[in-house]
C-alpha positions in Angstrom: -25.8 62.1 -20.3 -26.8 59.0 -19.2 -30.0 58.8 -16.9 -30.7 57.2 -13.7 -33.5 55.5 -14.8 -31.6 53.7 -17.5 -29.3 52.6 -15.3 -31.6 51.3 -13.0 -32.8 49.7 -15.7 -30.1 47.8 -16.7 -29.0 46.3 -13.2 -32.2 45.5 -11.5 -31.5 41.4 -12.6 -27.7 41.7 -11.1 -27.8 40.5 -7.6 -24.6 42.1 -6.7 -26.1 45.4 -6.8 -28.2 46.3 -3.6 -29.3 50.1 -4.3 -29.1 52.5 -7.6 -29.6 56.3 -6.6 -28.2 59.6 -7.4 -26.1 62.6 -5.5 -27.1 66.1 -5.2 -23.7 66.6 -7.4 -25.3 64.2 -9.9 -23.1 61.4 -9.8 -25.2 58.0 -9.8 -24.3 56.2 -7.1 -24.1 52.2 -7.1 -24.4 50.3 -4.0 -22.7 46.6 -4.1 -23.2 43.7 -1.8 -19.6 43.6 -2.0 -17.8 44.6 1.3 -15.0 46.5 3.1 -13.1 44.0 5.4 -15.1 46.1 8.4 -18.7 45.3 6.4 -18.9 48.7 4.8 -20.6 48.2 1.5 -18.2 49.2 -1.9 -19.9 51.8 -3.4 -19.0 53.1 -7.6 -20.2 55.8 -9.0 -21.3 56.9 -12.6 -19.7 60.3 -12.8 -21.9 63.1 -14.1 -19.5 64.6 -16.8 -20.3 66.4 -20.5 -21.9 64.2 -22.4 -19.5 65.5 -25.6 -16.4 64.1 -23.6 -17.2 60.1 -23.6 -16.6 57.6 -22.4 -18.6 57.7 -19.2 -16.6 57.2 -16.5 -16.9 54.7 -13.1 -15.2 55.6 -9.8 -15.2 54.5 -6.2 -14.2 58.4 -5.5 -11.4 57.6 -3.5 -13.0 55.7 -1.1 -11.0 52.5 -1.3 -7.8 54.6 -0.6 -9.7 57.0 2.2 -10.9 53.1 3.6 -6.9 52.3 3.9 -5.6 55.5 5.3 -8.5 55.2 7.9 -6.9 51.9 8.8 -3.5 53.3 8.7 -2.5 51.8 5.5 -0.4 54.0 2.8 0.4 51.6 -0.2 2.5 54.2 -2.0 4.7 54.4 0.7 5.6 50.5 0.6 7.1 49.2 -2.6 5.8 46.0 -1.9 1.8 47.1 -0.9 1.9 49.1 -4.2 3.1 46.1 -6.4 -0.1 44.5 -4.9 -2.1 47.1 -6.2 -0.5 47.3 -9.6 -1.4 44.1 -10.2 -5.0 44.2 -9.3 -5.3 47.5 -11.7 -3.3 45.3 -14.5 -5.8 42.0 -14.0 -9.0 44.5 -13.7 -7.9 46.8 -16.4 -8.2 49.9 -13.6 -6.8 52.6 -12.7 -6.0 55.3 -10.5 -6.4 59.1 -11.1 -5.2 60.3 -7.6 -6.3 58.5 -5.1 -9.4 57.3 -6.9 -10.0 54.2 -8.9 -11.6 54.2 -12.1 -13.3 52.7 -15.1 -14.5 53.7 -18.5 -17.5 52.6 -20.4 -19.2 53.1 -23.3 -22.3 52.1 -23.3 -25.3 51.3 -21.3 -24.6 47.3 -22.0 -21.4 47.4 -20.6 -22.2 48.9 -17.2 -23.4 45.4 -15.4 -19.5 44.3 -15.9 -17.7 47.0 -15.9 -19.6 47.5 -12.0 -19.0 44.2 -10.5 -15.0 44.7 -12.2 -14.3 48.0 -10.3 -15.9 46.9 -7.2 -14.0 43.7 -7.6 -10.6 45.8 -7.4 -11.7 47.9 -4.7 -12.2 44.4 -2.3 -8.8 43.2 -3.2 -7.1 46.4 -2.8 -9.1 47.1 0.9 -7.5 43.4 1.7 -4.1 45.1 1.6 -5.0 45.8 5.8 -4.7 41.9 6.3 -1.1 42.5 5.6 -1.1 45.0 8.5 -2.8 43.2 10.8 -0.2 40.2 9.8 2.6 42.5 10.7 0.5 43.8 13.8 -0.1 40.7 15.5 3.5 39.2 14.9 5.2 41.9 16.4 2.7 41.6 19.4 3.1 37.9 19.5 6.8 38.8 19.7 6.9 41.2 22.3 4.2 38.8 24.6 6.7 36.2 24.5 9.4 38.0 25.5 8.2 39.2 28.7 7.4 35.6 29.0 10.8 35.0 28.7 12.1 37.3 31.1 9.7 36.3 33.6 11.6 33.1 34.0 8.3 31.1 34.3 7.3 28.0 31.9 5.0 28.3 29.4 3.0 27.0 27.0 2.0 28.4 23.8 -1.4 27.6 22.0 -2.8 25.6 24.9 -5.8 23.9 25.2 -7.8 23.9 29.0 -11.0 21.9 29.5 -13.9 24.7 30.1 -17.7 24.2 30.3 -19.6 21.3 28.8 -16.1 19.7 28.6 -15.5 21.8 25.8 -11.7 22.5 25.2 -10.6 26.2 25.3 -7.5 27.4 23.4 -5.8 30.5 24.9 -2.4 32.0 24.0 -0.6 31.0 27.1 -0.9 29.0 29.5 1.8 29.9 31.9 3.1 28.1 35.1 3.4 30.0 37.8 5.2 29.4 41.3 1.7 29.1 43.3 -1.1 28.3 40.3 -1.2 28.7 36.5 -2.0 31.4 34.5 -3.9 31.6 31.0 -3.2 34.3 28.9 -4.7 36.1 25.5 -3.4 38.7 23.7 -5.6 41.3 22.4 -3.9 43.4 19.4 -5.0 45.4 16.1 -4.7 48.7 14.4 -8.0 48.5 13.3 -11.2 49.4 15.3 -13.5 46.8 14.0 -11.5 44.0 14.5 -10.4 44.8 17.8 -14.1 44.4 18.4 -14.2 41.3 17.1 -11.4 39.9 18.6 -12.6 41.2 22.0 -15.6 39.2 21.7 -13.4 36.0 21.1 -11.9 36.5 24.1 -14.7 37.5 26.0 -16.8 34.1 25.0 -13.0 31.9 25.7 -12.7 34.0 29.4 -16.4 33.1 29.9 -16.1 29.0 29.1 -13.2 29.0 31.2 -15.1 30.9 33.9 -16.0 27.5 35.5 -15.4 26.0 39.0 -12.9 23.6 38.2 -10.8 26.2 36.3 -8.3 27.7 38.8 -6.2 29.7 36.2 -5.2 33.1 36.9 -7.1 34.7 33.5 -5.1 37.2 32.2 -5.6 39.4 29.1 -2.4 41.4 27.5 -3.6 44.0 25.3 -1.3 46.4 22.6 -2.0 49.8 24.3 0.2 51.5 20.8 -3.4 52.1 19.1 -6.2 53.5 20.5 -8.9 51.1 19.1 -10.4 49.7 21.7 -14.1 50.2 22.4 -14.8 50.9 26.7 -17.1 48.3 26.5 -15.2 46.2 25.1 -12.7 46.1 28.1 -14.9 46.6 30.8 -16.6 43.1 29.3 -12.8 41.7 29.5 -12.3 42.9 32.8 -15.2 41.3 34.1 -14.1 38.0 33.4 -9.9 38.6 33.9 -7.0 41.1 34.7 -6.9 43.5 31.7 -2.9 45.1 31.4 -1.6 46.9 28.9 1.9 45.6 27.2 3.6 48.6 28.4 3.1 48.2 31.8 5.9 44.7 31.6 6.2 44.8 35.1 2.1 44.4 35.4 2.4 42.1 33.3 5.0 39.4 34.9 3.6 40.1 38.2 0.5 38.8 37.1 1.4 35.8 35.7 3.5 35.0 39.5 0.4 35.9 41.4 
């Protein structure tokens, strides 16, 4: 069996590995400075197996694919998600044994590679939720628009106001209403962490434009189908503009007229 201390050994020069330790179960776990798309660190591990049966084997354990049903991504249940990850698993030389992705090696020499290979295919697999997100934000954008549309007031899309320091300000909508205009931003994503980020993009656009020759009526549209959004997070939004959920259309449009 291979020991820790030899592995240790042989990566302390790679800079791409951050921490080398071992599980109570005796796996030796490998800590990248590769990351998730949320910032989680990609993790492989040197399984703890018979040393008659070689060759050693490296595996994420499954956590690529539990990363992607935690973000509501199934590839096998898209033909064209799992032709993505086919062809990272033929480029890498992977595969998958369930839902975990491994690697063999043989010897000692060949874990420095064979590491930064695996973790490698579990960052482009993990990118498959920026084809979610994609999907997400073009249906939103969609659905926005056409209560837009059915409100029966002009708009602009992708428009740029003048906020603080004379800095310009683009927001979503700016929509022109019978008594004063209205900015709009959407705020949409299946995914927790970027929600948070994109709520802090709004926040800091809501607060530039929070100026005294800004009369906009601010308004924030958010996609009230996942529950991802942190309380903070809105109560920040609300602070600074009317925060409606997309399923309340009426809400919406009455908004945009005040």
């Amino acid at each position: 069996m291979i020991k820790l201390a030899d592995i240790r050994d042989q990566l302390k020069c790679e800079a791409l590995i951050r921490a080398v330790d071992q599980l109570p179960k005796g796996h030796v776990r490998i800590e990248t400075a590769l990351r998730y798309p949320d910032g989680g660190s990609i993790e492989v591990f040197v399984l703890d197996r018979d040393p008659l049966l070689p060759p050693t084997v490296l595996s994420d354990l499954g956590q690529t694919t539990a990363w992607l049903i935690d973000v509501q991504i199934k590839p096998w249940l898209s033909k064209k998600r799992q032709a993505l990850v086919d062809d990272v698993l033929n480029i890498h030389g992977v595969r998958q044994s369930g839902g975990a992705l491994e690697l063999d090696f043989v010897s000692l020499d060949e874990v420095e590679a064979k590491v930064v290979v695996l973790a490698q295919a579990c960052l482009r697999i993990a990118d498959l939720t920026f084809t979610r997100r994609a999907s997400l934000q073009s249906v939103f954008s969609d659905d926005v628009e056409e209560v837009l549309v059915d409100s029966n007031l002009p708009y602009e899309p992708n428009a740029e106001i003048e906020g603080r320091f004379n800095v310009p300000v683009r927001v979503d909508y700016l929509v022109h209403g019978p008594k004063r205009d209205a900015a709009l931003m959407g705020w949409s994503s299946g995914n927790a962490s970027q929600a948070h980020t994109v709520a802090n993009e709004i926040f800091r656009k809501w607060y530039d434009l929070d100026a005294p020759m800004r009369l906009e009526h601010r308004v924030t549209v958010f996609d009230d189908r996942y529950d991802v959004y942190r309380t903070e997070d809105m109560e920040r939004i609300k602070s600074y503009s009317d925060l409606i959920a997309l399923s309340d259309r009426r809400a919406v449009s009455d908004a945009l007229a005040a």
